[in-house]
C-alpha positions in Angstrom: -29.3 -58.5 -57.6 -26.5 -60.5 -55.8 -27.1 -63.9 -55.2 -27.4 -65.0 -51.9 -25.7 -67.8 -49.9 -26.5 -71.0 -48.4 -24.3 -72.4 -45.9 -25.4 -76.0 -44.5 -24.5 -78.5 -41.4 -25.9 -82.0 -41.9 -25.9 -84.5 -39.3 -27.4 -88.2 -39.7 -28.9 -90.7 -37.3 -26.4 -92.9 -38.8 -22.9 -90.9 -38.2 -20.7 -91.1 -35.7 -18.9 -88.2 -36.1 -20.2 -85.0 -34.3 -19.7 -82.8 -37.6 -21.5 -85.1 -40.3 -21.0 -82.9 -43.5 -20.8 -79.4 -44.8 -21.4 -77.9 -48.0 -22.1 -74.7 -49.5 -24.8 -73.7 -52.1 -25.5 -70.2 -54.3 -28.9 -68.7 -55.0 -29.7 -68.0 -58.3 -32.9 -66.3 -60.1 -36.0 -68.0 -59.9 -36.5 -67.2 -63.9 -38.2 -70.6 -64.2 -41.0 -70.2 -61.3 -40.0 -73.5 -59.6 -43.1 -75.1 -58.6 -42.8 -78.6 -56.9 -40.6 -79.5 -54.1 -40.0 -76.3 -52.8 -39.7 -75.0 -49.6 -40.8 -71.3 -49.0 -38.8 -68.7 -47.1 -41.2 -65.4 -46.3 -38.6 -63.1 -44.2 -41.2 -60.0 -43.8 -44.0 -62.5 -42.4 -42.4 -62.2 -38.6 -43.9 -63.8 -35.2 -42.4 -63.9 -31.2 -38.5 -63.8 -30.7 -36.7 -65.9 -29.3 -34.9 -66.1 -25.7 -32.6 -68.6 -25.9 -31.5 -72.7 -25.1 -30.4 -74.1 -21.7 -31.0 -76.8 -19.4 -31.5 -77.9 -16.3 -28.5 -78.3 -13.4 -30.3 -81.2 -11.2 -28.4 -82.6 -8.1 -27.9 -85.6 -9.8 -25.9 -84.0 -12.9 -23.9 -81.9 -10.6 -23.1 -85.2 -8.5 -21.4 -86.7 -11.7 -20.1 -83.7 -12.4 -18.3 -83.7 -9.2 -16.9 -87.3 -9.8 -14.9 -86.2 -13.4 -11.5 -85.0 -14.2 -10.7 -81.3 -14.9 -10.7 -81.8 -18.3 -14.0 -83.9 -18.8 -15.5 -81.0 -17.1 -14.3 -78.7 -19.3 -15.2 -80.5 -22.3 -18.9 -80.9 -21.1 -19.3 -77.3 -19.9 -17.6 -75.7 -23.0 -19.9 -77.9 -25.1 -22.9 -76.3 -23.6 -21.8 -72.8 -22.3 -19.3 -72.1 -24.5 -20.6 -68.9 -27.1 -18.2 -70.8 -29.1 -20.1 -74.0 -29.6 -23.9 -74.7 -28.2 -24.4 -71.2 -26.2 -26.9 -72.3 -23.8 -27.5 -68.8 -21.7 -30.3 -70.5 -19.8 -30.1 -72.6 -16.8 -33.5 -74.8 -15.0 -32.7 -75.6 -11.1 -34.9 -77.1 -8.5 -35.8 -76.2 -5.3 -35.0 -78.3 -2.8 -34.4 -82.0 -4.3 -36.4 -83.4 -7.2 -36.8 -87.2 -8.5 -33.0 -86.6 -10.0 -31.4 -86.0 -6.8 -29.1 -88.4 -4.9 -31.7 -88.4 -2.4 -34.6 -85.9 -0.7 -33.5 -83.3 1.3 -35.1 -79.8 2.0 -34.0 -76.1 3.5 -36.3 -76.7 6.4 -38.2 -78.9 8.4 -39.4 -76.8 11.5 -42.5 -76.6 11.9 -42.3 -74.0 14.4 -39.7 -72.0 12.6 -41.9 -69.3 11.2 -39.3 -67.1 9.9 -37.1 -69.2 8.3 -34.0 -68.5 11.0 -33.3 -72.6 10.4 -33.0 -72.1 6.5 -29.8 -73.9 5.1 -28.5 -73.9 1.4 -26.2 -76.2 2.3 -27.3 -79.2 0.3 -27.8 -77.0 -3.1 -24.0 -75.4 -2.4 -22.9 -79.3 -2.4 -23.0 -80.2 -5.6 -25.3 -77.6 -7.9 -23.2 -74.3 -7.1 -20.0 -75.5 -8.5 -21.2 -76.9 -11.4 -23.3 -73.7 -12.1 -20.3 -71.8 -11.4 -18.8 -73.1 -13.7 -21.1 -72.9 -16.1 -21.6 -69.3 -15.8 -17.8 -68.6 -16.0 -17.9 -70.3 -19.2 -21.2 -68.3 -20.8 -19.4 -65.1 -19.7 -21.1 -64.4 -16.2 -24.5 -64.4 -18.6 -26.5 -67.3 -17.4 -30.4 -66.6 -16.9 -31.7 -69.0 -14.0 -35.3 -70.4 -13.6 -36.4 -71.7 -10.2 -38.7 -74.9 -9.8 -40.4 -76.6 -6.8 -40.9 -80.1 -6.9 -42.4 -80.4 -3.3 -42.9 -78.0 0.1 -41.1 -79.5 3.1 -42.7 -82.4 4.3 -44.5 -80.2 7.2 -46.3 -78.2 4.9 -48.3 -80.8 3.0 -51.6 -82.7 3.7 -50.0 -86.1 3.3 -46.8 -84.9 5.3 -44.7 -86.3 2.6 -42.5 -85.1 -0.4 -43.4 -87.7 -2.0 -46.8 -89.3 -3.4 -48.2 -85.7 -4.6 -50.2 -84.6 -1.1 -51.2 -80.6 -1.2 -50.2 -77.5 0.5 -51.5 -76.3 3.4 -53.9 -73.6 3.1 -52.2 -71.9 6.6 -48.7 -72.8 5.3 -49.3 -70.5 1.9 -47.7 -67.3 3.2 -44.7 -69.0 4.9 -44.1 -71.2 1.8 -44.3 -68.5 -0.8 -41.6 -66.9 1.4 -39.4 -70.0 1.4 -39.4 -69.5 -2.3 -38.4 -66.2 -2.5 -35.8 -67.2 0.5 -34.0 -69.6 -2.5 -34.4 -66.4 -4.8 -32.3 -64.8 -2.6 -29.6 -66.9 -2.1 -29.1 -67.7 -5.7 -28.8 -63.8 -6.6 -26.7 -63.2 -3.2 -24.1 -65.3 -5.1 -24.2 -63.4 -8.0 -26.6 -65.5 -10.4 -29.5 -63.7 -12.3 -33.2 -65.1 -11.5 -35.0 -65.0 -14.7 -37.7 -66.6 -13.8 -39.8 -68.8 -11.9 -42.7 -71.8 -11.6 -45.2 -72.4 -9.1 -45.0 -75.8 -9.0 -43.3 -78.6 -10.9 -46.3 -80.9 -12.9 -49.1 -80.1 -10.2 -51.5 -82.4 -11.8 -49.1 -85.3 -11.1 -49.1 -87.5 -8.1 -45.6 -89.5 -8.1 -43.5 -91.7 -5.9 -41.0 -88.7 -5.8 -41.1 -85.6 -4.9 -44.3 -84.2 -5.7 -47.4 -81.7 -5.2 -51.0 -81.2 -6.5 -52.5 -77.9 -7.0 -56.0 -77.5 -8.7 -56.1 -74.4 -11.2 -58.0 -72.3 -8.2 -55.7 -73.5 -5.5 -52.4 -72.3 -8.4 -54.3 -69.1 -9.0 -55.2 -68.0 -5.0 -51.2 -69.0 -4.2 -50.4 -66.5 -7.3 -53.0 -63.7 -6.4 -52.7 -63.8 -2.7 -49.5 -65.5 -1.3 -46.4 -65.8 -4.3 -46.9 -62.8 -6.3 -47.2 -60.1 -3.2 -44.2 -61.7 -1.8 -42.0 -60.9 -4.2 -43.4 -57.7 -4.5 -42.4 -57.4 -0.9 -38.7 -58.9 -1.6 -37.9 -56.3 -4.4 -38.6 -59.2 -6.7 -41.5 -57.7 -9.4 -39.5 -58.1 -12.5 -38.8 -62.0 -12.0 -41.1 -63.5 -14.1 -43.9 -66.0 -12.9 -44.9 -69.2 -14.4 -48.2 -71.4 -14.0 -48.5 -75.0 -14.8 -45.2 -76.3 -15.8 -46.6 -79.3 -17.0 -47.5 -81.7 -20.0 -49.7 -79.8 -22.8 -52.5 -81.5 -22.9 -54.5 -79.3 -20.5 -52.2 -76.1 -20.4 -55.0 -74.1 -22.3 -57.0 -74.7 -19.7 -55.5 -74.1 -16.6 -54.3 -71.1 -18.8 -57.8 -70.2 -19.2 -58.4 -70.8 -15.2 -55.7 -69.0 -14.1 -55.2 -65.6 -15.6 -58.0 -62.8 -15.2 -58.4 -59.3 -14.9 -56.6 -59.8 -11.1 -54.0 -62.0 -12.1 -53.1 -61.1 -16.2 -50.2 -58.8 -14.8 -48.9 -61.8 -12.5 -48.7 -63.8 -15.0 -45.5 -63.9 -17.6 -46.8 -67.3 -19.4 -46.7 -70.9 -19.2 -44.3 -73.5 -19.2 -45.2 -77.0 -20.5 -43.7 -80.4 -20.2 -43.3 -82.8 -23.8 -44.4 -86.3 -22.4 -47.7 -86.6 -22.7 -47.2 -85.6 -27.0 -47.5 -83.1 -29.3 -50.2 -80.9 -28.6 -48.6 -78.6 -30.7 -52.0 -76.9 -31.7 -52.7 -75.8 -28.3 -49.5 -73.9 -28.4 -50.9 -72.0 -31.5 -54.0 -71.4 -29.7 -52.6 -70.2 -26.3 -50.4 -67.9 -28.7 -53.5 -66.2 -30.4 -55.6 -65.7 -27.3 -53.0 -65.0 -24.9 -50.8 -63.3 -27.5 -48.7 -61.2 -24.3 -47.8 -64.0 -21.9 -44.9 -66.5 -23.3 -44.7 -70.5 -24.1 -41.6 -71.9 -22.6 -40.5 -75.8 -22.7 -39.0 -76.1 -19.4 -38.6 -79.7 -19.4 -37.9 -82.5 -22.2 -35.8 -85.7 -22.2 -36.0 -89.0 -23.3 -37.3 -91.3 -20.4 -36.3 -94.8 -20.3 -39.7 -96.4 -19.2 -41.3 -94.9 -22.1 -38.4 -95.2 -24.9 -36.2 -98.5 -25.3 -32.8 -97.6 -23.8 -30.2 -99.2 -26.7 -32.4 -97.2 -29.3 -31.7 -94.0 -27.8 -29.0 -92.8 -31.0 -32.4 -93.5 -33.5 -34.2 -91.3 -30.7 -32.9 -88.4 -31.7 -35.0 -87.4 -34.3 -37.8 -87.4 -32.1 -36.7 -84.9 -29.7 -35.9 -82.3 -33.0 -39.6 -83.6 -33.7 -40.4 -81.9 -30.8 -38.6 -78.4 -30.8 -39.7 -77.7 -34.4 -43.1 -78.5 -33.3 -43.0 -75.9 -30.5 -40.8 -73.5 -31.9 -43.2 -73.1 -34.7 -46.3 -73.0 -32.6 -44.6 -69.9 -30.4 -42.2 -71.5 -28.1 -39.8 -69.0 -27.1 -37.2 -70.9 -24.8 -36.3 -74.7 -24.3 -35.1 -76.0 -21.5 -33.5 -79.6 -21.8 -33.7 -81.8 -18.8 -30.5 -83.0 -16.9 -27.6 -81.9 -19.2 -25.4 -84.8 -17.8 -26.4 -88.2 -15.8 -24.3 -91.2 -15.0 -24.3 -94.5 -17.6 -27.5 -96.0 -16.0 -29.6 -92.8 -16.4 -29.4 -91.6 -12.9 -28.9 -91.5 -9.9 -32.1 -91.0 -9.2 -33.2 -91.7 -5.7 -36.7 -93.7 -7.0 -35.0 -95.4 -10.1 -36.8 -93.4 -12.3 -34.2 -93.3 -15.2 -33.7 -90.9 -18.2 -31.0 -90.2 -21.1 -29.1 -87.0 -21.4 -27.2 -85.4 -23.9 -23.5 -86.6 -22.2 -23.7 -89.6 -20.4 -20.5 -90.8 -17.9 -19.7 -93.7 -17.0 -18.6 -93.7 -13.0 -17.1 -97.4 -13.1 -14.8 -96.7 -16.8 -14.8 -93.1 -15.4 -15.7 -92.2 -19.6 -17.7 -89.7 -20.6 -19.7 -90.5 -23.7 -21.6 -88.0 -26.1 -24.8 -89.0 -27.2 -26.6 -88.0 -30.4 -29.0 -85.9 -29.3 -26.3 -83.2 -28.2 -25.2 -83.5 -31.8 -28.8 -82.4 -33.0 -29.5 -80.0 -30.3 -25.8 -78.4 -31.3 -28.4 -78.1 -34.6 -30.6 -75.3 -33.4 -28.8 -73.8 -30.1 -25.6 -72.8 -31.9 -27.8 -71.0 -34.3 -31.4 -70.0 -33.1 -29.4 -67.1 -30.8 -31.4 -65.2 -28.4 -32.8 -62.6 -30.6 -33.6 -64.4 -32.9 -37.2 -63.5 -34.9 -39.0 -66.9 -35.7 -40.1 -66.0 -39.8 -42.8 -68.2 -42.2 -42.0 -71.1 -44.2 -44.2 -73.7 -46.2 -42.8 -76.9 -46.8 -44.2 -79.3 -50.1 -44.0 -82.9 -47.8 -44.6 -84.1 -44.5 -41.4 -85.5 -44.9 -39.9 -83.0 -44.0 -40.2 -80.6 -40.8 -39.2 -77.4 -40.8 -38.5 -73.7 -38.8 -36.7 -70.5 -39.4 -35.4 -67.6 -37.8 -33.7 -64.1 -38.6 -30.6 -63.7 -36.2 -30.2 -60.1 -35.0 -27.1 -60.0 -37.5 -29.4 -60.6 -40.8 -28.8 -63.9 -41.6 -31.7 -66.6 -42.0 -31.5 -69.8 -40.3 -33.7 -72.9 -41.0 -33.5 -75.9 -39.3 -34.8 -79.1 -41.7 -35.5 -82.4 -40.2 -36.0 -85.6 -42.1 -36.8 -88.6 -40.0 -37.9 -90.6 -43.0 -36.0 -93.3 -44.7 -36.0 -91.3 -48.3 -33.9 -88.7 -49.3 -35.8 -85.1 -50.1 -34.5 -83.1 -53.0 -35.5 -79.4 -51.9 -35.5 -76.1 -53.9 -35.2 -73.4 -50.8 -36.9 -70.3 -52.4 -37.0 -66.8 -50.8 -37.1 -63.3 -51.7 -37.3 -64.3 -56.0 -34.2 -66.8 -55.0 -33.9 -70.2 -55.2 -30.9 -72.8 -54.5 -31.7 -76.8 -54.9 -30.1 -78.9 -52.3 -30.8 -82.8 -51.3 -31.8 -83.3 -47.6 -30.5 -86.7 -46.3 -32.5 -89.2 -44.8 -32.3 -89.5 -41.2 -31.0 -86.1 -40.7 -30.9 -82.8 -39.3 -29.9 -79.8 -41.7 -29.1 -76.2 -40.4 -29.3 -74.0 -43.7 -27.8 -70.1 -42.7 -28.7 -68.1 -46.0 -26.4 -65.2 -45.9 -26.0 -62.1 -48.5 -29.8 -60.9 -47.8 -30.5 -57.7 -49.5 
């Protein structure tokens, strides 16, 4: 038997460079029957596949955007887009503004206009549309869009606010599911493909921005009676619908709420927020009782009331944490949050400040990469959409760890070590072994190669 390859990318919390180290390592008989600090490999035992890495294009990202040079643009939306370098092929918008937008604005506000006639994209076309088309040029006219509300026009809602969570109007349900599908339509009138949508950005939260609350029955009667025959009426069947969009800590039950024997078919799965913790259990859970509808992180970032902002490099780790966590509970897509915010966090028209992957400074006019792009570079370059998530066992909690095989044959694990200690591993797979040393601090992407 030929012995297989190992080919691995190790970043630390402590470099500076993007590209920490490389280094190569050969398989070699297992003769021995290596027993202790190994890490298992089983390629045959195969779960969901995998859809891809994106993030979301808020107003506020696309307003910096609009403030850099050509070439700082480039060098952000190459980074990301590029099939070259991170290949995000998934892209999160809002509808109408959200908390990161320079400040509230909606499509309508007419009460009396019933058929949308007064609907304006005007304020999305101002800053998002260049950005995205940009992005899209650079993932090859490929990018997969998912749609988010934050809020129904002020009108619509029982506090007559889009902010401070309110409700929506039981006799504004028809006209609202049909502003929805309105924003459908003028994103795929401009070319863009609508992959997806949510009901309703965190409905359990009430918050000084935009904002609405839905129960689980008032989710599922929008779904059953007003959203889901409205796009059946637009053409729009095969854009999938998602409920709850929210932190996991109750997403098995509004899960269990929501989809029946009227609404399983309505349904395409749940997205889930990573604030409120782990709750990577319920993932597993939701993924063995509800083993046709799909997990997908739509939203994750490092917020700045919750995480102290001149620790943010060390933060990275956490935020790896996370997507192991979900990926190997049955995630199958992640969505970052803003890809690209100003050097306070923002703007954000309530202060509510966050970190992102490349932050620029509008004063310096500088655009500075942060760590965390360097370790989600880690999994998006090489977790491609296709992608088969496999089984591993790992001999320390040390050490976190998930792998994949690509659609070309190749096994990819991603290894994180957040502890202080160096781990010496022996990867074995398939009567194979190879012994490598994971840093401490780090992030390792191991692609084994020469499968037979």
């Amino acid at each position: 038997m030929d012995n297989m390859v190992m080919n691995l990318r190790t970043a630390t919390t402590k470099s500076q460079e993007y590209e920490a180290f490389r280094q190569m390592v050969l398989f070699h008989e297992d003769i021995e029957g290596v027993e202790n600090k190994v890490i298992n490999i089983y390629p045959e035992l195969q779960y969901e596949t995998f859809e891809g890495f994106g993030g979301a294009i808020t107003d506020a990202a696309a307003y910096v955007y609009s403030k850099m040079n050509a070439e700082q643009k480039k060098t952000v939306i190459e980074k990301y887009f590029s099939p070259e370098q991170m290949k995000y092929g998934l892209v999160r918008v809002h509808m109408d503004s959200c908390d990161f937008s320079v400040n509230q604005y909606e499509a309508l506000s007419d009460p009396e206009d019933e058929n949308l006639e007064g609907f304006s994209f005007e304020r999305t076309e101002k800053y998002i549309i260049p950005m995205l088309e940009d992005a899209n040029r650079a993932a090859g006219g490929n990018l997969k869009l998912m749609l988010s509300p934050w809020s129904p026009p002020a009108f619509m809602k029982t506090n007559g606010k889009r902010s401070l969570g309110g409700s929506l109007k039981p006799e504004y349900r028809e006209r609202w599911a049909e502003y929805i599908c309105r924003y459908i339509h003028e994103f795929e009138e401009r070319g863009y493909k609508v992959q997806r949508i949510s009901l309703q950005n965190e409905p359990k939260a009430v918050q000084t921005w935009d904002s609405c609350v839905y129960t689980a029955e008032e989710e599922k009667t929008f779904l059953r009676d007003y959203m889901y025959p409205a796009m059946c009426r637009h053409g729009y069947e095969d854009i999938e619908i998602f409920i709850w969009d929210h932190n996991k800590e109750r997403i098995y039950e509004r899960m269990r709420d929501i989809v029946d024997e009227d609404t399983a078919h309505m349904v395409a799965g749940a997205a889930f927020h990573w604030y409120s913790g782990d709750h990577f259990e319920l993932l597993g859970v939701l993924r063995n009782m509800y083993p046709d509808k799909k997990l997908i992180l739509s939203e994750s970032c490092l917020e700045y009331r919750c995480f102290d902002k001149d620790s943010i490099q060390n933060n990275a780790g956490r935020l790896a944490h996370e997507i192991i966590g979900d990926l190997s509970h049955g995630m199958c897509a992640f969505y970052d949050w803003n890809i690209l915010l100003d050097e306070t966090g923002g703007p954000n028209h309530v202060g509510n400040y966050c970190h992102a992957p490349f932050l620029y400074d509008m004063e310096k006019k500088q655009l500075m990469p942060q760590k965390t792009l360097e370790y989600f570079y880690h999994f998006s370059h090489y977790i491609v959409p296709g992608s088969v998530r496999i089984a591993t066992s790992r001999y320390t909690d040390q050490l976190e760890t998930v792998a994949y095989q690509t659609p070309d044959q190749k096994i990819v694990m991603v290894i994180l070590n957040r502890s202080s200690e160096v781990c010496p591993v022996s990867v074995r797979m398939n009567h194979q072994v190879a012994e490598v040393v994971i840093q401490a601090d780090s992030i390792t992407t191991c692609v084994i190669d020469g499968l037979k």
